[in-house]
N, C-alpha and C positions, 0 to 999 in steps of 0.2 A: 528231361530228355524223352522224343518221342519213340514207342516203340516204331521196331523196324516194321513190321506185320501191319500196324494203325498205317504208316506212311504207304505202304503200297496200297490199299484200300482206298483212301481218300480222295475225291474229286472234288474239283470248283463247283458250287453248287449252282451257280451264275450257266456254265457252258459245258460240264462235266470233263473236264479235260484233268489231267493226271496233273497234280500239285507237287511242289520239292521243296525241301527245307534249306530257306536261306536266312542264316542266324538264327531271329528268333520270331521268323514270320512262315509263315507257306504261303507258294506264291506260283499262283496259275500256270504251265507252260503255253498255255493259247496264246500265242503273239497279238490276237485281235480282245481279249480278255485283260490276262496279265493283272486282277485284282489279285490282294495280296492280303492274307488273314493273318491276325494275330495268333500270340499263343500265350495264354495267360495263365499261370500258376501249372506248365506241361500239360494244357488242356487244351487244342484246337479251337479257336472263334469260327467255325463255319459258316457265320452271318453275311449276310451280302452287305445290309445295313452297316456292320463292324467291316468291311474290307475297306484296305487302300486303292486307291484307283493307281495306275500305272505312272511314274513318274513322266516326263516327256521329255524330249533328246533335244536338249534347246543349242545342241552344238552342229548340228543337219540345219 
């Protein structure tokens, strides 16, 4: 579990935009960003390398 205090600190290291914990990723709020980091062993992947790219909305 991440702490609360780590989570406010954190930014996309990609576009610095404010990151949010969704399950067991953090994942950009920049809508033109939107990479998505692991967390491995409750440790952040901050790597741009290690991010997921943004799924795409193949229902549009």
């Amino acid at each position: 579990m991440l702490d609360a205090k780590l989570l406010d600190i954190l930014v996309c290291p990609a576009c610095r935009a404010k990151v949010v914990l969704e399950g067991e990723r953090l994942v950009c709020q920049n809508p033109q960003c939107g990479l998505r980091y692991p967390i491995r062993d409750d440790i952040p992947i901050m790597l741009i390398a290690e991010a997921e790219k943004p799924q795409k909305d193949s229902s549009k």
